[in-house]
mmCIF file of the N, C-alpha and C atoms, coordinates in Angstrom:
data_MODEL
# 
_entry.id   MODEL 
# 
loop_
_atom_site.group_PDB 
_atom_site.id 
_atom_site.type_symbol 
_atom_site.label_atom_id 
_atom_site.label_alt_id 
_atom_site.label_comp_id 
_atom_site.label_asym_id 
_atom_site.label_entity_id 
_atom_site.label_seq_id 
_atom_site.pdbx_PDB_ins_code 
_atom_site.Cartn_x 
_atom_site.Cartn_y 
_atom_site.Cartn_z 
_atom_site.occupancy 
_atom_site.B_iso_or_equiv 
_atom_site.pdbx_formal_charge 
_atom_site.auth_seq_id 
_atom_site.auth_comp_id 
_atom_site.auth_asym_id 
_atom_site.auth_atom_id 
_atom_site.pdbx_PDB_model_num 
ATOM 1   N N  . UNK A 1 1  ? 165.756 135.850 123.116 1.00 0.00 ? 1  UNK A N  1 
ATOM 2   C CA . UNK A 1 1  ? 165.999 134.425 122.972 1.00 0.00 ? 1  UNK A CA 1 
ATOM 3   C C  . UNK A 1 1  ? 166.927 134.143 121.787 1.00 0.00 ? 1  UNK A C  1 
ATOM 4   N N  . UNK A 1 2  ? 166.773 134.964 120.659 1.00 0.00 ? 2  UNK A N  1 
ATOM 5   C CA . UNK A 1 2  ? 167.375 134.789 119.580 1.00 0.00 ? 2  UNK A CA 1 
ATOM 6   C C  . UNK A 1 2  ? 169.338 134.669 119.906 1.00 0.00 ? 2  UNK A C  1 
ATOM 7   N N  . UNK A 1 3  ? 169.364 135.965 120.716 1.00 0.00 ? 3  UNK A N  1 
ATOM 8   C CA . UNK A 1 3  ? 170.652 136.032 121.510 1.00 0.00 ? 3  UNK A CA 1 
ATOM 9   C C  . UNK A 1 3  ? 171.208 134.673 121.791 1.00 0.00 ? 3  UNK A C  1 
ATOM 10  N N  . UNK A 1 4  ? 170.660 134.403 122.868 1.00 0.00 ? 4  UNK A N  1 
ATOM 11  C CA . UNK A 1 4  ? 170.797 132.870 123.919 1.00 0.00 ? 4  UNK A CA 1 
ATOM 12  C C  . UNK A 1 4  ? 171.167 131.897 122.478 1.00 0.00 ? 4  UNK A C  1 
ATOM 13  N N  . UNK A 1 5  ? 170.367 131.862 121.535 1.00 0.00 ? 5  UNK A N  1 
ATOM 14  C CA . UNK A 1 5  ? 170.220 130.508 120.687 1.00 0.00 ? 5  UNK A CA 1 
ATOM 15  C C  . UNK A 1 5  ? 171.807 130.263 119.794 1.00 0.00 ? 5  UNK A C  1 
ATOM 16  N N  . UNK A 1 6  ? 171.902 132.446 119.299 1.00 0.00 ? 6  UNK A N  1 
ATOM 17  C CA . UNK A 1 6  ? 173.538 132.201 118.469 1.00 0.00 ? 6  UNK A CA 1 
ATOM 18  C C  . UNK A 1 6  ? 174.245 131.675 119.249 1.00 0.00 ? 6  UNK A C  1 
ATOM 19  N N  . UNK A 1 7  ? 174.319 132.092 120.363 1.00 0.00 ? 7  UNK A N  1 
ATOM 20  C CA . UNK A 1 7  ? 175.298 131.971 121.758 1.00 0.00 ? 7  UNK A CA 1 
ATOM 21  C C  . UNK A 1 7  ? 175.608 130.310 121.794 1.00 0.00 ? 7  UNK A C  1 
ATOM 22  N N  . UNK A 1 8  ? 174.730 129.683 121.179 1.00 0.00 ? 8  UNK A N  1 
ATOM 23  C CA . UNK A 1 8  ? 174.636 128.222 122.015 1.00 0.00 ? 8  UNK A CA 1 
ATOM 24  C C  . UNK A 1 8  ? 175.321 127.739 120.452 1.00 0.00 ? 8  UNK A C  1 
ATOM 25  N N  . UNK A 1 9  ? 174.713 128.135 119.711 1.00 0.00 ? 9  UNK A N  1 
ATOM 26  C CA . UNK A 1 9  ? 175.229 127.784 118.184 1.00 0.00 ? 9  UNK A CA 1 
ATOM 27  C C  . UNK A 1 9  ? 176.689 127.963 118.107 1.00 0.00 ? 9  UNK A C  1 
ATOM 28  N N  . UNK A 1 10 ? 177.057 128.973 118.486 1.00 0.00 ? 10 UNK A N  1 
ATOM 29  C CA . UNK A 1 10 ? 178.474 129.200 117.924 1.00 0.00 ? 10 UNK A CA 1 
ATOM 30  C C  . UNK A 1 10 ? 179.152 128.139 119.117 1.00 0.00 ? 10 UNK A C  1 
ATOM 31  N N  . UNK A 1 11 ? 178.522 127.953 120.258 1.00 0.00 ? 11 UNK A N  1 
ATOM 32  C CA . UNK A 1 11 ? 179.271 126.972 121.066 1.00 0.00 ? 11 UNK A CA 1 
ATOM 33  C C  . UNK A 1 11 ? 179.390 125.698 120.936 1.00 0.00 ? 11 UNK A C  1 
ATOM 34  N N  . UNK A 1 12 ? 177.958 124.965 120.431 1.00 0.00 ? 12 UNK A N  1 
ATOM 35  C CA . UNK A 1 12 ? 177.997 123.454 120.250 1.00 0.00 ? 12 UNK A CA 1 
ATOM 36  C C  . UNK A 1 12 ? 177.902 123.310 118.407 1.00 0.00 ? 12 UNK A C  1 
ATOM 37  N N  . UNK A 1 13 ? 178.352 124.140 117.645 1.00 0.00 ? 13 UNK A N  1 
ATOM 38  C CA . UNK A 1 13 ? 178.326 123.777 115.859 1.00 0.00 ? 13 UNK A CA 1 
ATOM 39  C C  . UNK A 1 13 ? 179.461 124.692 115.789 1.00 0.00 ? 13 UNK A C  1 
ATOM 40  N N  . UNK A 1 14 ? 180.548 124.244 114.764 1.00 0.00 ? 14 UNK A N  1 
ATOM 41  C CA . UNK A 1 14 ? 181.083 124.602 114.141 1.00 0.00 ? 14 UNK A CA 1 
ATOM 42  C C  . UNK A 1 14 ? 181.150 125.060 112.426 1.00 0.00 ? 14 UNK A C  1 
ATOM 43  N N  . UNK A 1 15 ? 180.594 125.846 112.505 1.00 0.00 ? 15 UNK A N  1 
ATOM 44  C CA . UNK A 1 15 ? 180.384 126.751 111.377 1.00 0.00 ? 15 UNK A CA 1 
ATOM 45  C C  . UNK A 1 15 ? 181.616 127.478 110.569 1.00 0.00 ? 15 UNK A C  1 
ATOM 46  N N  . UNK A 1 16 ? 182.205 127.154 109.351 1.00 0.00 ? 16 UNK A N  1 
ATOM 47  C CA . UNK A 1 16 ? 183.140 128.025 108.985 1.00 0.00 ? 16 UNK A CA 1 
ATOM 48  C C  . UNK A 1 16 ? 183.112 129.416 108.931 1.00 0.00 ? 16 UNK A C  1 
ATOM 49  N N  . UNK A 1 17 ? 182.201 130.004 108.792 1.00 0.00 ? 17 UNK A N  1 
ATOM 50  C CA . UNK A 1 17 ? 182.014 131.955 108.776 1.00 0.00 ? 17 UNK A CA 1 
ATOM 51  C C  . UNK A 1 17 ? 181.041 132.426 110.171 1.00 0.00 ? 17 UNK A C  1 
ATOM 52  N N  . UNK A 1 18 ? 181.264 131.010 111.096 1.00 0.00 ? 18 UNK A N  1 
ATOM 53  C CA . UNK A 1 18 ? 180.513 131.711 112.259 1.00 0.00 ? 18 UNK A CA 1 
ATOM 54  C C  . UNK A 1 18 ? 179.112 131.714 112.223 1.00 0.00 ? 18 UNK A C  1 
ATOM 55  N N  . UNK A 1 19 ? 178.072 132.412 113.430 1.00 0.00 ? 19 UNK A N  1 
ATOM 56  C CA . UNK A 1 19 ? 176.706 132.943 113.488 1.00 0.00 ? 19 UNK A CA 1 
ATOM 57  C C  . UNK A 1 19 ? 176.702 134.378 113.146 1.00 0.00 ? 19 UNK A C  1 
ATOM 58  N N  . UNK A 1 20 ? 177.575 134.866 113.450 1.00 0.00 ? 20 UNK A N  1 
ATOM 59  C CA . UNK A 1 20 ? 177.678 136.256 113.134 1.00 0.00 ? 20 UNK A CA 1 
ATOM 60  C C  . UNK A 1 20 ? 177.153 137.018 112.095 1.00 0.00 ? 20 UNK A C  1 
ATOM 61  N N  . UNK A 1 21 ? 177.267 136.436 110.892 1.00 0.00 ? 21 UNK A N  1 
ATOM 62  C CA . UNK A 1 21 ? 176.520 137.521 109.516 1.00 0.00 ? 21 UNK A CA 1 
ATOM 63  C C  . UNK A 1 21 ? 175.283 136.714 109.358 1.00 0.00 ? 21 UNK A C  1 
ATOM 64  N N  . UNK A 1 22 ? 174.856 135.527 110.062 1.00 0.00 ? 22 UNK A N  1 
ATOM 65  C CA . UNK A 1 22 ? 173.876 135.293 109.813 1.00 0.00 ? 22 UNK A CA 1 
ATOM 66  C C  . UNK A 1 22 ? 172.716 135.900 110.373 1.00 0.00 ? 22 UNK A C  1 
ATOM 67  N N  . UNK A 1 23 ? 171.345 135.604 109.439 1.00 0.00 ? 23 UNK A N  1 
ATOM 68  C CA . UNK A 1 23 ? 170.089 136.214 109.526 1.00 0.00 ? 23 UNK A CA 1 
ATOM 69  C C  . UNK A 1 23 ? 169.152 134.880 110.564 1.00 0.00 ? 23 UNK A C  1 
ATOM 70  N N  . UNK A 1 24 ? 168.095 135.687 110.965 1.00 0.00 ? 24 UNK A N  1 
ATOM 71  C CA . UNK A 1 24 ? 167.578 134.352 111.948 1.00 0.00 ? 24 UNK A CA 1 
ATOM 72  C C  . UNK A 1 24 ? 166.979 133.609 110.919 1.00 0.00 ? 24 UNK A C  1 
ATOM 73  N N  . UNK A 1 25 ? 166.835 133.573 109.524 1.00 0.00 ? 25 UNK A N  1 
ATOM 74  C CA . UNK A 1 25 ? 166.361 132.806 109.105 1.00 0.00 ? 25 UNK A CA 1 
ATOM 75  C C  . UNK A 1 25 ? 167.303 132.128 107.993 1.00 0.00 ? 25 UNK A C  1 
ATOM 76  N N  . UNK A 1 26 ? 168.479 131.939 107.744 1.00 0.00 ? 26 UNK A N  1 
ATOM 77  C CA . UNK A 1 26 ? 169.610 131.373 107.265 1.00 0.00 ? 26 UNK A CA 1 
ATOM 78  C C  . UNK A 1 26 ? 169.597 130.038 107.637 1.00 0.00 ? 26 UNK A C  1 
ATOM 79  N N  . UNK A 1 27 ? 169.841 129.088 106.881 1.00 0.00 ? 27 UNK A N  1 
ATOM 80  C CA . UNK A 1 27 ? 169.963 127.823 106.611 1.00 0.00 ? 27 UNK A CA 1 
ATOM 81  C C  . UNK A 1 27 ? 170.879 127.602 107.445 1.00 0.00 ? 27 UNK A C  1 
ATOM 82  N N  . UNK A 1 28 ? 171.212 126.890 108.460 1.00 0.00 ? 28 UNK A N  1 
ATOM 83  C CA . UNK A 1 28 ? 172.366 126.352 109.302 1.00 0.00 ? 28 UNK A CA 1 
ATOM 84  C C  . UNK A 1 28 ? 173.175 125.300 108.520 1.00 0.00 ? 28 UNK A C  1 
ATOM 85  N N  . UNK A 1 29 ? 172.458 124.593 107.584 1.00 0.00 ? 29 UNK A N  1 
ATOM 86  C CA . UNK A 1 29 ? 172.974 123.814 106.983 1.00 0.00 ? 29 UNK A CA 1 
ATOM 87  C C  . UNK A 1 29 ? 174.032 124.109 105.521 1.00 0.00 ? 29 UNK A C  1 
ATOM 88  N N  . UNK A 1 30 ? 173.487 125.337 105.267 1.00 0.00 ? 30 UNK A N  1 
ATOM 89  C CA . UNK A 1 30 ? 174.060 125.889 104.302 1.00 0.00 ? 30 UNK A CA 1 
ATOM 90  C C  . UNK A 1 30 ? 175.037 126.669 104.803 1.00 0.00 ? 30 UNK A C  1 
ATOM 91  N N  . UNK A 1 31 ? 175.160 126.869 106.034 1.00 0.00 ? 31 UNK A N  1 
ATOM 92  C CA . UNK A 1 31 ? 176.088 128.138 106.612 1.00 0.00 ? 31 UNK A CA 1 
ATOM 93  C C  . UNK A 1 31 ? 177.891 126.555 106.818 1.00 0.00 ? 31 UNK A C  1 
ATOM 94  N N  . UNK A 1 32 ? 177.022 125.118 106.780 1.00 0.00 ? 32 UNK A N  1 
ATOM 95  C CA . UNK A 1 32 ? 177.953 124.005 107.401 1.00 0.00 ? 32 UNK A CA 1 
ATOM 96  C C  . UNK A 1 32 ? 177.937 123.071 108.248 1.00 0.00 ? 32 UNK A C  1 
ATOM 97  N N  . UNK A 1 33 ? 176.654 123.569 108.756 1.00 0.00 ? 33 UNK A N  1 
ATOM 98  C CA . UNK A 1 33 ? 176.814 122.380 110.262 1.00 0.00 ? 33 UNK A CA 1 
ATOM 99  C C  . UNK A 1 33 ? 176.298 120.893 109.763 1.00 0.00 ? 33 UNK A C  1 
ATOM 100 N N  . UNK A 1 34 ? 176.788 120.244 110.189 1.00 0.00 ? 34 UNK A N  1 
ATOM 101 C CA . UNK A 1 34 ? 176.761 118.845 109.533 1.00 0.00 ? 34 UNK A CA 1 
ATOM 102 C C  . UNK A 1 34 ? 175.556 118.069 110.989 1.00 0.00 ? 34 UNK A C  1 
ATOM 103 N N  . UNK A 1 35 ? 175.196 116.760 110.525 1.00 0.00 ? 35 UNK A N  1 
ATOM 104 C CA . UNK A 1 35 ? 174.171 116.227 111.253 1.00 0.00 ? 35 UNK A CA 1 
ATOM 105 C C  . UNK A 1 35 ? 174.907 115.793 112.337 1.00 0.00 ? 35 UNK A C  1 
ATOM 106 N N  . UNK A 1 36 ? 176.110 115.850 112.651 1.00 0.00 ? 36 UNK A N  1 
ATOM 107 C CA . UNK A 1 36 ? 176.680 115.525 113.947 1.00 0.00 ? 36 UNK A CA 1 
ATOM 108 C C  . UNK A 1 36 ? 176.605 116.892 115.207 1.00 0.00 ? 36 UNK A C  1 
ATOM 109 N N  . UNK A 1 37 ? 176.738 118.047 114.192 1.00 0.00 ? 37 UNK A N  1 
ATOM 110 C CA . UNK A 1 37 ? 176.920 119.374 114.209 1.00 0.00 ? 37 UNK A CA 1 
ATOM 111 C C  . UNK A 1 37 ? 174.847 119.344 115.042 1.00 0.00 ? 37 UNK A C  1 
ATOM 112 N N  . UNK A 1 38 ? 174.328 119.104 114.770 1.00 0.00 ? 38 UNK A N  1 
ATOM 113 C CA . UNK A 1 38 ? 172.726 119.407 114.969 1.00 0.00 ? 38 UNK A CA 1 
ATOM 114 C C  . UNK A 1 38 ? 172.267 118.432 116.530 1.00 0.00 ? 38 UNK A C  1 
ATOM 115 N N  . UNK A 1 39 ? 173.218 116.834 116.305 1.00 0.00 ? 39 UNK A N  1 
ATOM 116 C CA . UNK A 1 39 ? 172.566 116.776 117.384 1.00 0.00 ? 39 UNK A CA 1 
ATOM 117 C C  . UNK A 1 39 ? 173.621 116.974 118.499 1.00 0.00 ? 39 UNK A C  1 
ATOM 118 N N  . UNK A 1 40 ? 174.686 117.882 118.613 1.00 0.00 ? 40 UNK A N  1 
ATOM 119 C CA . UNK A 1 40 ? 175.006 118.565 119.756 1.00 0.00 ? 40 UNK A CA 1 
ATOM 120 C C  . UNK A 1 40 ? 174.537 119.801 119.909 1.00 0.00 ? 40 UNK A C  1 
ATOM 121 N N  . UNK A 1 41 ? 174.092 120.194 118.848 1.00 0.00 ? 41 UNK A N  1 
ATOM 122 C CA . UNK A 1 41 ? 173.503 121.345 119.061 1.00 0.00 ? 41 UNK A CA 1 
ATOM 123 C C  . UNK A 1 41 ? 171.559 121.306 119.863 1.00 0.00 ? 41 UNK A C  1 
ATOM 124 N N  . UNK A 1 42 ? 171.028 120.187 119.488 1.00 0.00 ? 42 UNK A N  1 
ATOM 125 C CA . UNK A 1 42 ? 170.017 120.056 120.205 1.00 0.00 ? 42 UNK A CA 1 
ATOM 126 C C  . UNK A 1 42 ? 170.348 119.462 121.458 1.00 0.00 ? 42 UNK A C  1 
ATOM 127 N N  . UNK A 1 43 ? 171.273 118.702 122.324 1.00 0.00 ? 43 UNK A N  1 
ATOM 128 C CA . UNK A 1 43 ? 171.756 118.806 123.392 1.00 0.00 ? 43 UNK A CA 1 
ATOM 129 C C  . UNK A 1 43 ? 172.029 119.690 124.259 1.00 0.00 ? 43 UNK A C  1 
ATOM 130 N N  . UNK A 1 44 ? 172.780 120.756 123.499 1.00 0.00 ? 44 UNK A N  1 
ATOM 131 C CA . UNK A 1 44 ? 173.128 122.275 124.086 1.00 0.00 ? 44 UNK A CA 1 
ATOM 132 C C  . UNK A 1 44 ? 171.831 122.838 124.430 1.00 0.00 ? 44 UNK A C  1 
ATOM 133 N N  . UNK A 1 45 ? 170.815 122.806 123.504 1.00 0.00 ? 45 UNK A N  1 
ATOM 134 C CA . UNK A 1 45 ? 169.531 123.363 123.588 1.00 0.00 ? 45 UNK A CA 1 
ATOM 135 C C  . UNK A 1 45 ? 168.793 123.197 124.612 1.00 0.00 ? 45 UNK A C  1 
ATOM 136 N N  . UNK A 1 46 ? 168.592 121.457 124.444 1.00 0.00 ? 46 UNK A N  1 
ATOM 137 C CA . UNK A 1 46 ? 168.150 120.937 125.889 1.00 0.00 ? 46 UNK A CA 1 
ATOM 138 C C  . UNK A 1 46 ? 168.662 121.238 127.114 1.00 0.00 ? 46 UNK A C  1 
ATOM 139 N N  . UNK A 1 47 ? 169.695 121.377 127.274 1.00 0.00 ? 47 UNK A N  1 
ATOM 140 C CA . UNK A 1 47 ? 170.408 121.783 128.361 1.00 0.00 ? 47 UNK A CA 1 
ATOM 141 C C  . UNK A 1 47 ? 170.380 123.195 128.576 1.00 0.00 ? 47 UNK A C  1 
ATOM 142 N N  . UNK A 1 48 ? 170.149 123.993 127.534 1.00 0.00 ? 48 UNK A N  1 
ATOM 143 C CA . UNK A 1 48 ? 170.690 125.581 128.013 1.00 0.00 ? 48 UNK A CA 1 
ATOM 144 C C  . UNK A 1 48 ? 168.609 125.773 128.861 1.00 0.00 ? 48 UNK A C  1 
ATOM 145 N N  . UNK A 1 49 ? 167.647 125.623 127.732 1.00 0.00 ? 49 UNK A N  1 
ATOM 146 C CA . UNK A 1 49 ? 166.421 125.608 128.110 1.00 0.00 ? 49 UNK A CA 1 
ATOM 147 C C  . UNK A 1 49 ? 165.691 125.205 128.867 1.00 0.00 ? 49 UNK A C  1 
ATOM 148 N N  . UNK A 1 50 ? 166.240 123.749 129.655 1.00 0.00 ? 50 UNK A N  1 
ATOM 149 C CA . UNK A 1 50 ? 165.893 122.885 130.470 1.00 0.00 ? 50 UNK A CA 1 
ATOM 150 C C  . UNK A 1 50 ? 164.112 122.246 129.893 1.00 0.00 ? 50 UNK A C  1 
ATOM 151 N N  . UNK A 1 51 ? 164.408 122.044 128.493 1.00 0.00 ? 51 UNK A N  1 
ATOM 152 C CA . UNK A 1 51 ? 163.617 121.006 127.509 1.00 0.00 ? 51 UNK A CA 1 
ATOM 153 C C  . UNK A 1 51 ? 163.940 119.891 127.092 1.00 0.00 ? 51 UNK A C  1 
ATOM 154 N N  . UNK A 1 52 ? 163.214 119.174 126.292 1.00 0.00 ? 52 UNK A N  1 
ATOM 155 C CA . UNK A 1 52 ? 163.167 117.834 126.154 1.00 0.00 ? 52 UNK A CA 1 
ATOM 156 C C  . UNK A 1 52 ? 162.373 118.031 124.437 1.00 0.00 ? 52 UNK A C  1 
ATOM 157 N N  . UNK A 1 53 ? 163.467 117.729 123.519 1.00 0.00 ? 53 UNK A N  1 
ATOM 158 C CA . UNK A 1 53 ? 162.679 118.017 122.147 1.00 0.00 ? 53 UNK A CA 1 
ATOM 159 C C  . UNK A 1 53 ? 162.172 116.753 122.186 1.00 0.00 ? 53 UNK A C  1 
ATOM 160 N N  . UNK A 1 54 ? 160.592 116.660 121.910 1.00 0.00 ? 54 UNK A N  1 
ATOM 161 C CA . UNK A 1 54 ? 160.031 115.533 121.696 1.00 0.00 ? 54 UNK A CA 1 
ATOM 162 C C  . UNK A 1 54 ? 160.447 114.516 120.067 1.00 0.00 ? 54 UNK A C  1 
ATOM 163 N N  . UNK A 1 55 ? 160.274 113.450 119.883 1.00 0.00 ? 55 UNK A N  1 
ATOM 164 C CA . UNK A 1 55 ? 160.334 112.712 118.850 1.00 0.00 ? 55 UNK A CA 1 
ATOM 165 C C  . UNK A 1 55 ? 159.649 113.254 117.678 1.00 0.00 ? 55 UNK A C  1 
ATOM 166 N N  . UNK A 1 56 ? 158.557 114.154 117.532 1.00 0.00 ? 56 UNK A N  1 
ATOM 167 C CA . UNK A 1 56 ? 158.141 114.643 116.290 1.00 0.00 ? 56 UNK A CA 1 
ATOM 168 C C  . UNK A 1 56 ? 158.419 115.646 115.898 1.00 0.00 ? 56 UNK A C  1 
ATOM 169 N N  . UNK A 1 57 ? 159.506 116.180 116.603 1.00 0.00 ? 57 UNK A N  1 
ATOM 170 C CA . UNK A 1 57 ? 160.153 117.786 116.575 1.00 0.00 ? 57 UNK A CA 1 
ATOM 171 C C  . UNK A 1 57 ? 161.369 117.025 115.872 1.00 0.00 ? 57 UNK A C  1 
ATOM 172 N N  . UNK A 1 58 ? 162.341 116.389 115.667 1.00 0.00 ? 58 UNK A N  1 
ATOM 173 C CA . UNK A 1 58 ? 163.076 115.236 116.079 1.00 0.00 ? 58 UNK A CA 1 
ATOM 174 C C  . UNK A 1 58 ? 163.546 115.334 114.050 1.00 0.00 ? 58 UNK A C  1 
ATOM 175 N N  . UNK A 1 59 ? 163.490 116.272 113.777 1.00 0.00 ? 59 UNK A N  1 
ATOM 176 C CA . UNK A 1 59 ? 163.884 116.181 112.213 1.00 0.00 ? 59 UNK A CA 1 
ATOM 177 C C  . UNK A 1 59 ? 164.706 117.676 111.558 1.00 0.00 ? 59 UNK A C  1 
ATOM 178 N N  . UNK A 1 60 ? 165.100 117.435 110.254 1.00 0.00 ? 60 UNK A N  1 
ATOM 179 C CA . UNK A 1 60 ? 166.379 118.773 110.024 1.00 0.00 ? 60 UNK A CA 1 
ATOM 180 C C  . UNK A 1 60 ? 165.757 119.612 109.602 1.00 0.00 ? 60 UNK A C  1 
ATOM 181 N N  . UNK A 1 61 ? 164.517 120.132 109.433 1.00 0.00 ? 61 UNK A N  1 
ATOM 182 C CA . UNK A 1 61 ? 163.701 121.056 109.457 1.00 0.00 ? 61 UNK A CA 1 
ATOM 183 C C  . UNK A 1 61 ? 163.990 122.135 110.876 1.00 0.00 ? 61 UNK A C  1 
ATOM 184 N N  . UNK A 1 62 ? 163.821 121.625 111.746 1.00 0.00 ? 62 UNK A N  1 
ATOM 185 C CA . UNK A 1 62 ? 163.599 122.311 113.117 1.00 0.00 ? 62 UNK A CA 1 
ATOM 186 C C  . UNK A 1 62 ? 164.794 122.798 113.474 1.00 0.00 ? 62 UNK A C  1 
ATOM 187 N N  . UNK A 1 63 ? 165.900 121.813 112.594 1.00 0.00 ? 63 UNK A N  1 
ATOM 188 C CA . UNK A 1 63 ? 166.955 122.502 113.267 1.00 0.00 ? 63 UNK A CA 1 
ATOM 189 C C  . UNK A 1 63 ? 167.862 123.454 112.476 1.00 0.00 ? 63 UNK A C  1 
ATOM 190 N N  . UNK A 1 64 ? 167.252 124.152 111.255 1.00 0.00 ? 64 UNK A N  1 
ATOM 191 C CA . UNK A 1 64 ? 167.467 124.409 110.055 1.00 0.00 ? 64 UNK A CA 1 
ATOM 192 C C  . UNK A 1 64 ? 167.895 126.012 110.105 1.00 0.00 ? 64 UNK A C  1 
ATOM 193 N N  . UNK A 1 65 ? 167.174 126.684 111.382 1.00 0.00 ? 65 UNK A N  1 
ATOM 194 C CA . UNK A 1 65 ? 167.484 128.143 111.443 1.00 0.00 ? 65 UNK A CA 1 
ATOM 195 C C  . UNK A 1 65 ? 167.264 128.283 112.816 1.00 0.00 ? 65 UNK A C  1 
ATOM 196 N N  . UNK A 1 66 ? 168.041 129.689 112.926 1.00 0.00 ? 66 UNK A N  1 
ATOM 197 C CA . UNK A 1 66 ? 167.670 130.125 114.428 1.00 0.00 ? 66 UNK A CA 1 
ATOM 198 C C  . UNK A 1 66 ? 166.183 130.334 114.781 1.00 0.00 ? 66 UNK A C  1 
ATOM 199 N N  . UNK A 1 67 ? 165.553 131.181 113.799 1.00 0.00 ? 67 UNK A N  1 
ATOM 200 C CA . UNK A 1 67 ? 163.802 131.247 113.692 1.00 0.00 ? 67 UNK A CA 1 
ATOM 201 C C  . UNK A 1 67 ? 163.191 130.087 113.640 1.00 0.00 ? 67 UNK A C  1 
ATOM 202 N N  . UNK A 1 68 ? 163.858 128.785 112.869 1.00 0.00 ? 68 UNK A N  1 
ATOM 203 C CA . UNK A 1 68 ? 162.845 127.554 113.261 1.00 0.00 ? 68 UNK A CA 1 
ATOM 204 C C  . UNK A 1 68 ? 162.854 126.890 115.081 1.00 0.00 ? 68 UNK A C  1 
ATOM 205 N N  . UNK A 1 69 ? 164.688 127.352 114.993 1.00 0.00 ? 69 UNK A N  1 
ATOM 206 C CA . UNK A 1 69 ? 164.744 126.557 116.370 1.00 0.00 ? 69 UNK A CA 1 
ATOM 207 C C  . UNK A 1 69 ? 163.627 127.409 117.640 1.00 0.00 ? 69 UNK A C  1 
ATOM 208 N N  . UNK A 1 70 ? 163.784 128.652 117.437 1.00 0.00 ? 70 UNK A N  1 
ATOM 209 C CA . UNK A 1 70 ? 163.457 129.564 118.234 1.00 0.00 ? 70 UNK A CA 1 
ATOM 210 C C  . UNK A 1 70 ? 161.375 129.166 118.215 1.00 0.00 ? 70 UNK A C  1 
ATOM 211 N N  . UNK A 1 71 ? 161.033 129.288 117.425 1.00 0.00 ? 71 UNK A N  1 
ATOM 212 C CA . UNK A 1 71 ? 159.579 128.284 117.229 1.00 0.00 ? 71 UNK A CA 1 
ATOM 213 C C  . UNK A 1 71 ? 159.651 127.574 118.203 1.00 0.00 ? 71 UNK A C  1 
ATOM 214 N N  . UNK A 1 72 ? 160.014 126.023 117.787 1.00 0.00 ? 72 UNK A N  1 
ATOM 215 C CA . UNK A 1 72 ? 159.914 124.739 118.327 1.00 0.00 ? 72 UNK A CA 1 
ATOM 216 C C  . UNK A 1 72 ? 160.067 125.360 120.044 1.00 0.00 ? 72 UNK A C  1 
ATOM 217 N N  . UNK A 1 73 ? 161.436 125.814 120.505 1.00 0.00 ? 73 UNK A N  1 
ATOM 218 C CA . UNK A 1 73 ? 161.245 126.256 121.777 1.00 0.00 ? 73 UNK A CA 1 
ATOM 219 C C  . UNK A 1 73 ? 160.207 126.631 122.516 1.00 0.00 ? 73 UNK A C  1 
ATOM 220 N N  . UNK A 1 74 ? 159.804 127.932 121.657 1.00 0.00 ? 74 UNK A N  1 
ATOM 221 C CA . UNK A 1 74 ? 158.792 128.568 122.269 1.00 0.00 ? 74 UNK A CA 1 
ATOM 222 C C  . UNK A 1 74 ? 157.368 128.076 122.090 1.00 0.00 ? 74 UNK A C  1 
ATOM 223 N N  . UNK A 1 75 ? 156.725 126.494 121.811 1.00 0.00 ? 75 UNK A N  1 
ATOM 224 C CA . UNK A 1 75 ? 155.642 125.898 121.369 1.00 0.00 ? 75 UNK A CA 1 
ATOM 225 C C  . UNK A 1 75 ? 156.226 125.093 122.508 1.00 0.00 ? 75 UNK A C  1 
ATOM 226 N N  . UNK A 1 76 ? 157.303 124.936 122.751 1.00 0.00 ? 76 UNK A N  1 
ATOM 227 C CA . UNK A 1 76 ? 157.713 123.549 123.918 1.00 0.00 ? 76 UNK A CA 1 
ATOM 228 C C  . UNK A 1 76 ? 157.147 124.343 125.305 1.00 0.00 ? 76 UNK A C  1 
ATOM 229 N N  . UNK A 1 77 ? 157.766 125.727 125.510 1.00 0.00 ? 77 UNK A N  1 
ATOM 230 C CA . UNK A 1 77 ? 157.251 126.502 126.718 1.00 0.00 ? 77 UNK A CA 1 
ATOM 231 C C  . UNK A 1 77 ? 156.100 126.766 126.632 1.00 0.00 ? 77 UNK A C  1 
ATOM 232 N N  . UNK A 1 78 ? 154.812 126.788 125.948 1.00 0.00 ? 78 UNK A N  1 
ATOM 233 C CA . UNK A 1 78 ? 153.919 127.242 125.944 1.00 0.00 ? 78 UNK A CA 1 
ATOM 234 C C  . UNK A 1 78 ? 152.856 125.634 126.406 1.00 0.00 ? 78 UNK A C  1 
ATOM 235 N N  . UNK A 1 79 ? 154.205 124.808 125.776 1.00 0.00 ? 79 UNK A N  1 
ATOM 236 C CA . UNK A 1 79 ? 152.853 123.230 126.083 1.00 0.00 ? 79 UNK A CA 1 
ATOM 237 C C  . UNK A 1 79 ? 153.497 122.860 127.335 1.00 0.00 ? 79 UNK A C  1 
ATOM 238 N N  . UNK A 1 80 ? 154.577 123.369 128.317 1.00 0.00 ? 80 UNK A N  1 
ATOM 239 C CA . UNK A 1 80 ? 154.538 123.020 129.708 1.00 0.00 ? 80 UNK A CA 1 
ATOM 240 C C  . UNK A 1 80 ? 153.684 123.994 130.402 1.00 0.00 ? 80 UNK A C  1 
ATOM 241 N N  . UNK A 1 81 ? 154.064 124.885 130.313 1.00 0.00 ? 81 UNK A N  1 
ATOM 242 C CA . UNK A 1 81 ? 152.967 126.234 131.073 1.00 0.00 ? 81 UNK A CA 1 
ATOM 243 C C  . UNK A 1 81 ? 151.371 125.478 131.002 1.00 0.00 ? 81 UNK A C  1 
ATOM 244 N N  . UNK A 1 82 ? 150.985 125.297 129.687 1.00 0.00 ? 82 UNK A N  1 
ATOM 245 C CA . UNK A 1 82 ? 149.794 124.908 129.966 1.00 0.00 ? 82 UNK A CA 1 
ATOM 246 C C  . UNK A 1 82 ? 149.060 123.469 130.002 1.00 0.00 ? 82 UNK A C  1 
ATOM 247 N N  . UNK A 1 83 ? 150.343 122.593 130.305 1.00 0.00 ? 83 UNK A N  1 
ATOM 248 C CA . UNK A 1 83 ? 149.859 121.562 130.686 1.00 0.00 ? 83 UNK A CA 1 
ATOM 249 C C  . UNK A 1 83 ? 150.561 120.941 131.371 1.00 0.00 ? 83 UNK A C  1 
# 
């Protein structure tokens, strides 16, 4: 998944040094992506995952690293599966 997520990053954020040397737990914000930069990037998300980030997910925490994003995802698949 981690794969899928750079993949989507380097497509919907523009980052000056790229996803590439980054670690899954690197600051996206520190790497550049600006808050315009985050919510196309949670668009891309929604769309690549076929999710719906709810309103309390909905802050720059979540969207802060590949390991946070990669979380939130995988808590989103686990609360459709089981409900």
């Amino acid at each position: 998944m981690n794969i899928q997520i750079r993949e989507i990053i380097a497509r919907a954020v523009e980052l000056p040094g790229g996803v590439g040397d980054l670690v899954d737990t690197s600051d996206l914000y520190e790497a550049g992506m600006t808050s315009f930069g985050s919510v196309q990037l949670m668009l891309a998300l929604e769309e690549a995952f076929d999710v719906e980030f709810p309103e309390r997910m909905l802050n720059r925490r979540l969207f802060s690293s590949i390991a946070t994003i990669r979380a939130a995802l995988e808590e989103l698949r686990s609360e459709s599966v089981g409900g």
